[in-house]
N, C-alpha and C positions, 0 to 999 in steps of 0.2 A: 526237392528231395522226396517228393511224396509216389513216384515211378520207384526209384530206388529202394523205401523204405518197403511199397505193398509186395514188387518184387523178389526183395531181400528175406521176406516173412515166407514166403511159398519155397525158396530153394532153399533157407535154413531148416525147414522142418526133415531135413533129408541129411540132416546130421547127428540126429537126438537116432541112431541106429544101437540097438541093443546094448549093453554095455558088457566087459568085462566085469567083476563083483571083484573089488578091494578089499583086501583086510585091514583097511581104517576101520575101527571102530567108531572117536569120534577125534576130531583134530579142530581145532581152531589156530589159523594162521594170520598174524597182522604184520605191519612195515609204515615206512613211508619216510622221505628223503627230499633232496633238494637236486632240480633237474638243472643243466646250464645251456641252452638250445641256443643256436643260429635258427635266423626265420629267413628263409627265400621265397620268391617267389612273383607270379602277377594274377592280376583277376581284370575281368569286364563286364562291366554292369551292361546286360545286351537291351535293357528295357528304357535305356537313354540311348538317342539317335544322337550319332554320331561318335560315342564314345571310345575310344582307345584303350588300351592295357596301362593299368596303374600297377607300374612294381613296387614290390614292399620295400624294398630298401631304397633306390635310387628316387623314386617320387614323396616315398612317404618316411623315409628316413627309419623304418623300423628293417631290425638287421638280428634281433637274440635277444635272450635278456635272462634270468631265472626265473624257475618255477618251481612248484612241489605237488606232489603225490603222495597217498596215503590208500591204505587197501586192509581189506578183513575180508577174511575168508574159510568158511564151514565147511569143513569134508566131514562126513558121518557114513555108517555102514549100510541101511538102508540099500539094497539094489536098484528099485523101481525110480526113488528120488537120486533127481542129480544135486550137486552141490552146487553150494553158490557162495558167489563172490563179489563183493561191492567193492568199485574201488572211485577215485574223484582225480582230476587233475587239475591243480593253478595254473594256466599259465596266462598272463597278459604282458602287454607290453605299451610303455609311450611314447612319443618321440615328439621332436619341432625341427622340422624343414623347410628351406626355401625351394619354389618350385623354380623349375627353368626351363619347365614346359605347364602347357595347360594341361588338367588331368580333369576328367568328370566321372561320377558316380554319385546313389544315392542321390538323384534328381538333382546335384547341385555342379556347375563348372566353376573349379578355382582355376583360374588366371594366370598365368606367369609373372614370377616375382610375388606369387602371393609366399607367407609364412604361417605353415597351418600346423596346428597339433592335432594329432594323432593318436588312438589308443585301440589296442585289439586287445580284445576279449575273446580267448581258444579256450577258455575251460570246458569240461567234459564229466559226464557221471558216468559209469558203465556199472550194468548190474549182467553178469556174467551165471547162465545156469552150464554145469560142464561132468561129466563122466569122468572116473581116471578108467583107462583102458588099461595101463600097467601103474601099477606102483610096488617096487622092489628098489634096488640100485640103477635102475632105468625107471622113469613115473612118465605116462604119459598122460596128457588130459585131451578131451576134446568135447567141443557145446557150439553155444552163441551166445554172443555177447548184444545185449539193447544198447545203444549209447545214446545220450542225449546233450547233445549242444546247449549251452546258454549265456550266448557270448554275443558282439558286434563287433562291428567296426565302424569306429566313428572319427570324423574331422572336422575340425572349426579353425576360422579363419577369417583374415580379414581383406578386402578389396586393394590391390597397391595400389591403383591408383580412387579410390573411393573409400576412404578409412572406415566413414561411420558406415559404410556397409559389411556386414558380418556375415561369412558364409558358415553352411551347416548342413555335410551331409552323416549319413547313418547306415549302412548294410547289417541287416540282421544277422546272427550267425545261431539260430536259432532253431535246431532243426533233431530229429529224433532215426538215427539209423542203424538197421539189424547188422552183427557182423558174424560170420563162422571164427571160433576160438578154437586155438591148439596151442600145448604147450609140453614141452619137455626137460626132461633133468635127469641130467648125471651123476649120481654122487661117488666120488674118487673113493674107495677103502678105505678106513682109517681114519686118514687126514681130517675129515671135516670141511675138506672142500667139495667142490659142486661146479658144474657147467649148467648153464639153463639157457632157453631160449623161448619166445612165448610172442603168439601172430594174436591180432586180428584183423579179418579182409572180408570186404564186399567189392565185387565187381559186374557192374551191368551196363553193356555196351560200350562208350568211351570213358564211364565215370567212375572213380574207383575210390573206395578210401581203405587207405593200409597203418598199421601202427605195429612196428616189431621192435622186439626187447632183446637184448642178448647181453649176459651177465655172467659175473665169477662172482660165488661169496664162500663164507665160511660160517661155522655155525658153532658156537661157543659151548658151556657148560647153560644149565638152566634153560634151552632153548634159545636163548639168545644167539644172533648173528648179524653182521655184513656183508651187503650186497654190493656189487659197483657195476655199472656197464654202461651200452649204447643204448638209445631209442632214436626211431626213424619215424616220424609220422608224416605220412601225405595225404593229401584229396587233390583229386582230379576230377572239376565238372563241366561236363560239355552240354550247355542250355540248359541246366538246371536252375528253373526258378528264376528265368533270367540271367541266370548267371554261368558264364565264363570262369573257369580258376585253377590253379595249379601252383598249390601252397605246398611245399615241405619246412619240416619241423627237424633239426639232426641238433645230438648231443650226447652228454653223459650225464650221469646220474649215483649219486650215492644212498643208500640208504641202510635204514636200523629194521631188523626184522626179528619176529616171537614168534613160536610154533609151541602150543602144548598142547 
């Protein structure tokens, strides 16, 4: 990740371009909810000789699970300063599969007929600095988002045919990558409703990581509201760090949201 991240730091600074000036004064926005995600996917650990593609569901028995997200965010008047926005996501997942092929990664080969558990760890921080270019009954935003990984994936297991021998591999998911942020909203007249949608994307040569939100909510008295929609997250790595991969993340999402 470290071609992607120094890379990703040189073409983002080419989207901090002049801003439009909002008539936010100051706003503070919070939320956060409960995600329901299918996991697909495979990876190859290319720093083991000989290894093949391990897919997440058919090898490793992981296939979705829930998650949650929670997010605050400053918009203030200031022109010069952009806003900013922090937000974290859970997501992990466990499983216990028989294999019915051999699968290797993390320095170790499980065996056929082995039953190994499984646990991925996709959490994420993203600290978001971003412009509104419009904000009226159309609001657009746009910045870069930091994101940072601090997750793994790991399996333990034991030999079919050699019980007391215990296997144990581990792939870090541990990694720090810039992305360009844009978002947009609709709010209906009236109603209190809303259409929105909201990217983040880095792509440098075959390797890409994308994460898009598209949502309907409504928005109460007192600030209060609900939100519901899709999220898509994928990465794509081609010899990154040894690593082979092409994970997506698809689901929906509800959440509670405050704007005062």
């Amino acid at each position: 990740m470290k071609k992607m991240t120094t890379t990703g730091i040189l073409g983002l600074g080419l989207a901090l371009s002049p801003p439009s000036y909002s008539d936010t004064l100051f706003g503070i926005y919070a939320g956060g909810g409960s995600i329901n995600y299918n996991l697909s996917g495979d990876f190859t650990d290319l720093s083991q000789a000989g290894a093949g593609s391990v897919d997440l569901e058919q090898n490793l028995g992981l296939s979705g699970d829930r998650g949650n997200y929670i997010y605050i965010a400053l918009e203030h008047g200031i022109p010069i300063l952009p806003n900013i926005k922090l937000a974290h996501s859970d997501i992990q997942e466990s499983a216990t599969n028989t294999l019915s092929e051999n699968i290797s990664f993390g320095g170790t080969t499980f065996p056929i007929g082995s039953i190994i558990a499984t646990n991925i760890d996709f959490s994420h921080t993203d600290l978001t600095l971003y412009y509104e270019i419009l904000d009226n009954w159309i609001s657009l935003d746009a910045g870069f988002t930091i994101r940072t990984f601090d997750g793994e994936l790991s399996a333990f297991g034991r030999h079919p045919l050699l019980p007391g021998i215990s296997l144990n591999a581990n792939e870090d998911l541990d990694f720090t990558a810039p992305l360009l942020y844009g978002k947009a909203r609709f709010d209906l007249p009236v109603t209190g409703l809303y259409l929105g949608a909201e990217v983040n994307w880095i792509g440098i040569g075959d390797a890409q990581l994308y994460d898009a939100w598209a949502h309907v909510g409504y928005v109460f008295g007192f600030g209060l509201g609900l939100e519901a929609g899709m999220r898509n997250l994928g990465m794509e790595l081609d010899d990154v760090e040894d690593l082979d991969a092409d994970i997506d993340l698809k689901g929906t999402y509800i959440a509670a949201t405050f704007h005062f």
